[in-house]
VOBA-1610 file (N, C-alpha, C; in pm, whole numbers, padded with zeros to 5 digits, always signed):
BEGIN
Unk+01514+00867-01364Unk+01380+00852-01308Unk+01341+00980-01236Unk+01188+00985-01273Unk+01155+01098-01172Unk+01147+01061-01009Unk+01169+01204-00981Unk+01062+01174-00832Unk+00941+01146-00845Unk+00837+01146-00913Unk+00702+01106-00913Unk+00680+00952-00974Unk+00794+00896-01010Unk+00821+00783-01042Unk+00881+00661-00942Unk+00974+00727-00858Unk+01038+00671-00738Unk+00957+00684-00628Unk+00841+00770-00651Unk+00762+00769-00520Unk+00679+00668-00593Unk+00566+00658-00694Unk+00498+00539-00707Unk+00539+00408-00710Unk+00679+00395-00724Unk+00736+00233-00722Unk+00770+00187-00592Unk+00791+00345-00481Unk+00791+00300-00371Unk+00650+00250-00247Unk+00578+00336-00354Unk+00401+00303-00270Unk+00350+00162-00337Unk+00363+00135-00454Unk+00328-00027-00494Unk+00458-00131-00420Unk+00556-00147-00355Unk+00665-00178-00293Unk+00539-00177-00139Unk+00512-00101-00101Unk+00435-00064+00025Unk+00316-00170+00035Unk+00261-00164-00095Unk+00097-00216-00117Unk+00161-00386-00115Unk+00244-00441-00171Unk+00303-00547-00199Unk+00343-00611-00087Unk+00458-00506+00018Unk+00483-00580+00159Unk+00337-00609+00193Unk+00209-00518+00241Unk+00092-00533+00275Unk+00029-00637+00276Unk-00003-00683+00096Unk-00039-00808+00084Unk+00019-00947+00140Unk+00171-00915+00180Unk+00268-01060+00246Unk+00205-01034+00380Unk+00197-00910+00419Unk+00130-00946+00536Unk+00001-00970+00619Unk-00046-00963+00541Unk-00190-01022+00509Unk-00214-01150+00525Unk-00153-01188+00401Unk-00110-01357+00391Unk-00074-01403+00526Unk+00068-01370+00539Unk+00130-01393+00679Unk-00009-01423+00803Unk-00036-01290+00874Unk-00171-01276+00940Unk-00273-01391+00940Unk-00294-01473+00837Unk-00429-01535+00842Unk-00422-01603+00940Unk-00531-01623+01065Unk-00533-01709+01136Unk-00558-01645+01256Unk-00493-01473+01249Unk-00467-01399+01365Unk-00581-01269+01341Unk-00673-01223+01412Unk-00743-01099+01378Unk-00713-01031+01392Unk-00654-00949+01517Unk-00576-00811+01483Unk-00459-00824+01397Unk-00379-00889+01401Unk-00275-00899+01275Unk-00313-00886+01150Unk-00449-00952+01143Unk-00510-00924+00973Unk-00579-00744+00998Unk-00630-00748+01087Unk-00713-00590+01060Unk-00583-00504+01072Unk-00479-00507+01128Unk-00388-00415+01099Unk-00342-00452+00966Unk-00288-00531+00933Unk-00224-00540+00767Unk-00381-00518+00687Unk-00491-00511+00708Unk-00600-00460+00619Unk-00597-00329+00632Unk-00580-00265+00713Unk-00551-00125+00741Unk-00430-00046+00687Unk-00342-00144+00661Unk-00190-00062+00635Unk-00225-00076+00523Unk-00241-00160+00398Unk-00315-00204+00275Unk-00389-00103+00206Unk-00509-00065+00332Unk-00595+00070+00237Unk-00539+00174+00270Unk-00449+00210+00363Unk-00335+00312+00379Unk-00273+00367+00272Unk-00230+00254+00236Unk-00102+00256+00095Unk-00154+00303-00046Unk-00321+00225-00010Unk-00389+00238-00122Unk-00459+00420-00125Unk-00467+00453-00015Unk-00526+00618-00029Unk-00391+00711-00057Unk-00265+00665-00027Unk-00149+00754-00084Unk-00166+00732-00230Unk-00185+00594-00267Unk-00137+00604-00421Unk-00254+00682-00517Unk-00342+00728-00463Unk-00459+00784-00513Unk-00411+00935-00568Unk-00276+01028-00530Unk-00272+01106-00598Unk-00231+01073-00768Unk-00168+00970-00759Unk-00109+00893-00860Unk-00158+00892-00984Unk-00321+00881-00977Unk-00411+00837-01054Unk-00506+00920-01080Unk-00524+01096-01030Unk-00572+01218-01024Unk-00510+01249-01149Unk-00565+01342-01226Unk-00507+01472-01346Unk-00433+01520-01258Unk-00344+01626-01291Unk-00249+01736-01231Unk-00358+01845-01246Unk-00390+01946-01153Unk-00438+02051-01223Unk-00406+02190-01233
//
């Protein structure tokens, strides 16, 4: 495996805890706005992912 492979399985691993904690959270508002926050976190790393190389 690459490194550019072990890093994206580790950022969808990231996005995945996120969503449990999300779930988890319901009921609680800062607990949800932080796990909504860590969520689009995970989601702006994986964005090189999905760029051309140039």
């Amino acid at each position: 495996m690459s490194h550019k492979q072990i890093n994206f399985i580790g950022w969808i691993l990231f996005v995945l805890s996120a969503i449990g904690f999300i779930i988890a959270s319901i009921g609680s508002f800062w607990s949800m706005v932080g796990s909504v926050l860590f969520l689009v976190a995970c989601l702006v790393f994986l964005i090189p992912f999905f760029r051309p190389d140039e």
